[in-house]
C-alpha positions as CSV (number, residue, x, y, z in Angstrom):
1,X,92.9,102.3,75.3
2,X,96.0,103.9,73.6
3,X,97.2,103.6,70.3
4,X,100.4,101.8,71.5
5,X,101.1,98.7,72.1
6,X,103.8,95.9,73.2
7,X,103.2,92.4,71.9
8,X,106.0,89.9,72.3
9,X,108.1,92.5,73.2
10,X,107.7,94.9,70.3
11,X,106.3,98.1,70.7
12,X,102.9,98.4,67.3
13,X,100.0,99.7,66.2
14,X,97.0,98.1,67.5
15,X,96.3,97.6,64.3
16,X,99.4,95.7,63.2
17,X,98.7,93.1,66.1
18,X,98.1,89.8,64.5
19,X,97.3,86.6,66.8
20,X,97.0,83.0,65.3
21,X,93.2,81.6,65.3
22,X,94.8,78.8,66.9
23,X,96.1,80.7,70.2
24,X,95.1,78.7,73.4
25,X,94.2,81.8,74.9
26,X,92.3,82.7,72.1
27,X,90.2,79.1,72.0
28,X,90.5,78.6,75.9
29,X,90.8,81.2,77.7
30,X,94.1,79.6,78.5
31,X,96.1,82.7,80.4
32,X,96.7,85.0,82.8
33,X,96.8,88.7,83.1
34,X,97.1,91.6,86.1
35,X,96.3,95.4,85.6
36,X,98.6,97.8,87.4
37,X,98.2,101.3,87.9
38,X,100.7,103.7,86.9
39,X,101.1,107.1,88.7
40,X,103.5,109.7,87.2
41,X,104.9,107.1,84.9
42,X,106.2,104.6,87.3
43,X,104.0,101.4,87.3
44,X,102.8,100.9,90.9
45,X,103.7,97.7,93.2
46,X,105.3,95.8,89.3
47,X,107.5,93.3,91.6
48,X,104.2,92.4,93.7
49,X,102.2,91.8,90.1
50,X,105.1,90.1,88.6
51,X,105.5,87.4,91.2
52,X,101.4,86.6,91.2
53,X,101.4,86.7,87.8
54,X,104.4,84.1,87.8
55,X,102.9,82.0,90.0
56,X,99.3,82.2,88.2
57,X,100.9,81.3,85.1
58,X,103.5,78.1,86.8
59,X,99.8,77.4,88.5
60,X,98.1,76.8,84.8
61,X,101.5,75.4,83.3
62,X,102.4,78.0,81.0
63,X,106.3,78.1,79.7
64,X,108.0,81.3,80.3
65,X,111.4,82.3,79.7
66,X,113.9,82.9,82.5
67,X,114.8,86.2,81.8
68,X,110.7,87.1,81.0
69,X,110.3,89.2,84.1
70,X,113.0,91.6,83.5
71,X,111.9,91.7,79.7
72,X,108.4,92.7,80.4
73,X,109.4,95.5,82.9
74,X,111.5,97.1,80.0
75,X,108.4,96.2,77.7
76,X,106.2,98.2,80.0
77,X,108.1,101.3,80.7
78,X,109.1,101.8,76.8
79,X,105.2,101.5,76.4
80,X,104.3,103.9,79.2
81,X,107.5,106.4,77.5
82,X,105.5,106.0,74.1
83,X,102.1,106.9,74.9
84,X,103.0,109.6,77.0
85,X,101.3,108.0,80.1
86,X,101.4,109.9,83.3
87,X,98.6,108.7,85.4
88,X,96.5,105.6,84.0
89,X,96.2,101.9,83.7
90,X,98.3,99.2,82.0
91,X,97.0,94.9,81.3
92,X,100.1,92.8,80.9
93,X,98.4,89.7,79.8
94,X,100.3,85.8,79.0
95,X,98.6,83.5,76.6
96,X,99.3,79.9,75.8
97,X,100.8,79.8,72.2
98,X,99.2,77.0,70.6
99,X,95.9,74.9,71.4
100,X,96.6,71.2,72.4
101,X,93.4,70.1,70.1
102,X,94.0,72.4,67.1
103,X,97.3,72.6,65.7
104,X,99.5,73.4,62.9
105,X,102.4,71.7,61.9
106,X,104.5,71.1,65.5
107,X,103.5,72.6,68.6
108,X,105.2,75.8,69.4
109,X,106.0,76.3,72.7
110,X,105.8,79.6,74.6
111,X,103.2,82.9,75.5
112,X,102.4,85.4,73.9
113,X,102.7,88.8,75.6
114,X,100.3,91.5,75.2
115,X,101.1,94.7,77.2
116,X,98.8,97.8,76.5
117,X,97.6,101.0,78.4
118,X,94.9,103.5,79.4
119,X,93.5,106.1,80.9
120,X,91.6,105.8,83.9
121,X,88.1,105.7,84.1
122,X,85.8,108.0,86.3
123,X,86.5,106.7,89.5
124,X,83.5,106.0,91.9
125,X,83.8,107.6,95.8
126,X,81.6,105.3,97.4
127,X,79.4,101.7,96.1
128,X,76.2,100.5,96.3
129,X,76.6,96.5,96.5
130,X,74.3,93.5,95.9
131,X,75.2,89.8,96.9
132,X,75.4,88.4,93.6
133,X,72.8,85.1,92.9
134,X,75.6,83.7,91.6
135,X,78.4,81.3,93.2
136,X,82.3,80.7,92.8
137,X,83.7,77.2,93.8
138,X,86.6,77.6,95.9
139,X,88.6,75.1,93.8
140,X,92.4,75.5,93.6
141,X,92.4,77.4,90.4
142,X,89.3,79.7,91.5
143,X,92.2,82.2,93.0
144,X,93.8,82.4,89.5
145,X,93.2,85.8,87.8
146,X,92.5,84.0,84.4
147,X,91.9,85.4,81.0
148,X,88.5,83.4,81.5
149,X,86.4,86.0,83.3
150,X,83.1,85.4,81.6
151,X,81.2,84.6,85.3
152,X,83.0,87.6,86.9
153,X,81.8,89.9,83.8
154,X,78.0,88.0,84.0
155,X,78.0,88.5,88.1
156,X,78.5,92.4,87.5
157,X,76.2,93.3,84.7
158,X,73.7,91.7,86.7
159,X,74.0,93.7,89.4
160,X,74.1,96.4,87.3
161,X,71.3,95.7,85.7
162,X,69.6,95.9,89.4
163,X,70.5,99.0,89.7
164,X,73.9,98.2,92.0
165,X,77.4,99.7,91.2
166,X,78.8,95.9,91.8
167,X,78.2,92.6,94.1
168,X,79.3,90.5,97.0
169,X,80.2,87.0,94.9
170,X,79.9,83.8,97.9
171,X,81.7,80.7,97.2
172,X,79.6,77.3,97.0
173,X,79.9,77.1,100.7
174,X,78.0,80.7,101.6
175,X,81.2,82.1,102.3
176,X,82.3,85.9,101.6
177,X,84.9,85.7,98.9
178,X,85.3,88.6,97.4
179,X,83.4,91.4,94.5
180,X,83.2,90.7,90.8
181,X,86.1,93.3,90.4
182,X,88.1,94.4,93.9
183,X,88.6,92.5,97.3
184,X,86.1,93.5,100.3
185,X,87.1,94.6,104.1
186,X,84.8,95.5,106.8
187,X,85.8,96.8,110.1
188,X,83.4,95.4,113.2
189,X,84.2,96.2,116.8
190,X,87.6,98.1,115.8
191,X,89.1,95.0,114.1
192,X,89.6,94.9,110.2
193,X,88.3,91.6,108.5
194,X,88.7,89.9,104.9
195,X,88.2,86.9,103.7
196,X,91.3,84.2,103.5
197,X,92.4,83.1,100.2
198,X,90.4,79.6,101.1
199,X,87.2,81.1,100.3
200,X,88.5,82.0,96.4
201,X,89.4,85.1,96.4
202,X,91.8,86.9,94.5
203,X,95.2,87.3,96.3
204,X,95.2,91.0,95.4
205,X,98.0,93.2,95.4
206,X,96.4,96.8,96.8
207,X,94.6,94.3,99.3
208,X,98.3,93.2,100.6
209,X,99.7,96.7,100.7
210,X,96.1,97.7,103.0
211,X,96.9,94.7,105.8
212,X,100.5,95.7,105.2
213,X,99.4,99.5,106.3
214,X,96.8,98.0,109.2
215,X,99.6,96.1,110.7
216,X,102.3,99.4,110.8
217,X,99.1,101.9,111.9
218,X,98.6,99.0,114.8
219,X,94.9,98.2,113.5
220,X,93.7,94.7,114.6
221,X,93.1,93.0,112.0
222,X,92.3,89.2,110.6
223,X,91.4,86.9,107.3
224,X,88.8,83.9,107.8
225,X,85.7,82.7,106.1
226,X,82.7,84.8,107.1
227,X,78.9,84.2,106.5
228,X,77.3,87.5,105.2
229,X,75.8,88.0,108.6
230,X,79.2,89.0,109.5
231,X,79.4,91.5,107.4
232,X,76.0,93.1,107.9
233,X,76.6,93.5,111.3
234,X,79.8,95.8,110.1
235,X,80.0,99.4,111.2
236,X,82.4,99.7,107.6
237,X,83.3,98.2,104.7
238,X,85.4,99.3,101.5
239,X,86.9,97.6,98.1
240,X,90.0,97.4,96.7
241,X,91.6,96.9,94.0
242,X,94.8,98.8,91.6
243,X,92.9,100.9,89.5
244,X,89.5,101.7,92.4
245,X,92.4,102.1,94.8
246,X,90.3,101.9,98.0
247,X,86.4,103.3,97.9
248,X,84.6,103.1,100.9
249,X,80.9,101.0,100.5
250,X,77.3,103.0,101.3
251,X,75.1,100.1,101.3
252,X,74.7,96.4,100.6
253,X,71.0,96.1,99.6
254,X,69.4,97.5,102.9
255,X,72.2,97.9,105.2
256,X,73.6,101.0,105.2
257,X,77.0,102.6,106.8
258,X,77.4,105.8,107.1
259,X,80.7,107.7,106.9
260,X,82.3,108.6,109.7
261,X,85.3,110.8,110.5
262,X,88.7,109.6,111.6
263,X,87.3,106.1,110.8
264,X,89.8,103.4,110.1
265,X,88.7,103.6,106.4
266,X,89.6,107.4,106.2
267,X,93.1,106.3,108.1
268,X,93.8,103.6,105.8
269,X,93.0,105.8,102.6
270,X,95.4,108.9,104.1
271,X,98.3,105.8,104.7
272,X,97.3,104.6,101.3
273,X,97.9,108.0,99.5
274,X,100.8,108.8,101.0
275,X,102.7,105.7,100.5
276,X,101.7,106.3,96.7
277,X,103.5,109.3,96.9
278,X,106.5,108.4,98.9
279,X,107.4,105.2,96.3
280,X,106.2,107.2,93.1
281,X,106.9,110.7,93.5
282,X,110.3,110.8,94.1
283,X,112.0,114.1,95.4
């Protein structure tokens, strides 16, 4: 993480951040966040972020300001300016001000921004997945990327801890839904599959710009609710998500896919790259 930071729309020191024991999303959990990536300084897809982020936080009833989207944009690219960021990572995160049980004095309405940066990790070029014990409910909120992730941090250390890079997470219903961290798509018989937004998955942004690509490259493609017999009878599948980008998938437990060339992964991850350039790497 950098030593930078933008909360409520001044750039500080982490060290000069100072949150009230009494924040909701402190107490709670009570907010929402997105990562972005940023590539040669310019924060990749903001517009698509902001308007889930806006809807996640209308979704959980969190006030925010009218002129809040154009506010955290300039927030974001000061912060980027600041700590020199070329390529890397940035969290813009919303909390509820004040807990509804523990308060002091009258209630202040509002969020609390928190915007900070970093560089990326190593990234992975291909997984090893599990299907995760574990089980989501496909509940109306299951969708929202909260600042509660405690069962989508438990889900991956346990894979982990088997000896997998990350796992397959099914809703209450033995449906695919998504991984712990990224969005999942297999390709069977020529034809590109994920799993609808019914199931509880994450309505990710990278995912949208990949079925956006599928439908310009004239790949066949389709969302539903899939049993994971579906997807073990795939001849591919990749993740994605902004900071993995898109990262093809060896094996889930026993089944394994081998990589193949001019596959409609390797298509999708040429279009992929060179729409990154084209919208961030101006001439």
């Amino acid at each position: 993480m950098h030593p930078l930071i933008s909360y409520n729309h001044t750039l500080m020191s982490i060290e000069e951040v100072s949150i009230s024991p009494i924040n909701a999303g402190l107490l709670h959990g009570y907010g929402v966040f997105t990562t972005l990536r940023i590539y040669n300084g310019i924060p990749f897809q903001f517009k698509e972020h902001w308007t889930r982020l806006e809807m996640h936080a209308h979704m959980i009833k969190l006030h925010l300001d009218e002129d809040i989207e154009t506010q955290i944009h300039a927030d974001l690219i000061s912060l980027i300016d600041a700590n020199n960021l070329l390529e890397g990572k940035s969290r813009i995160t919303l909390l509820e001000r004040q807990s509804p049980f523990w308060q002091l004095g009258e209630k202040k309405i509002g969020v609390d921004v928190l915007i900070f940066t970093a560089d990326l990790q190593p990234k992975s070029i291909e997984l090893n997945l599990t299907i995760s014990p574990y089980r989501i409910l496909s509940s109306p909120l299951s969708g929202v990327k909260t600042t509660a992730y405690i069962p989508q941090l438990l889900m991956l250390e346990e894979a982990r801890v088997r000896g997998f890079d990350d796992a397959i997470v099914l809703n209450e219903r033995g449906e695919i839904s998504e991984v712990t961290t990224a969005n999942i798509f297999w390709i069977r018989h020529k034809v590109l599959y994920t799993p609808t937004l019914s199931t509880g998955c994450l309505a990710g942004t990278t995912s949208g710009l990949i079925r956006k690509l599928a439908r310009e490259m004239k790949i066949e493609s389709t969302t539903g609710a899939f049993h994971v017999e579906h997807l073990l009878s795939a001849e591919e599948c990749f993740v994605t998500s902004s900071t993995r980008e898109i990262v093809r998938v060896k094996s889930i437990n026993n089944k394994h896919f081998e990589a193949m060339p001019n596959s409609i992964f390797e298509r999708l991850t040429i279009a992929f790259k060179k729409y990154v350039h084209k919208t961030t790497y101006p001439r």
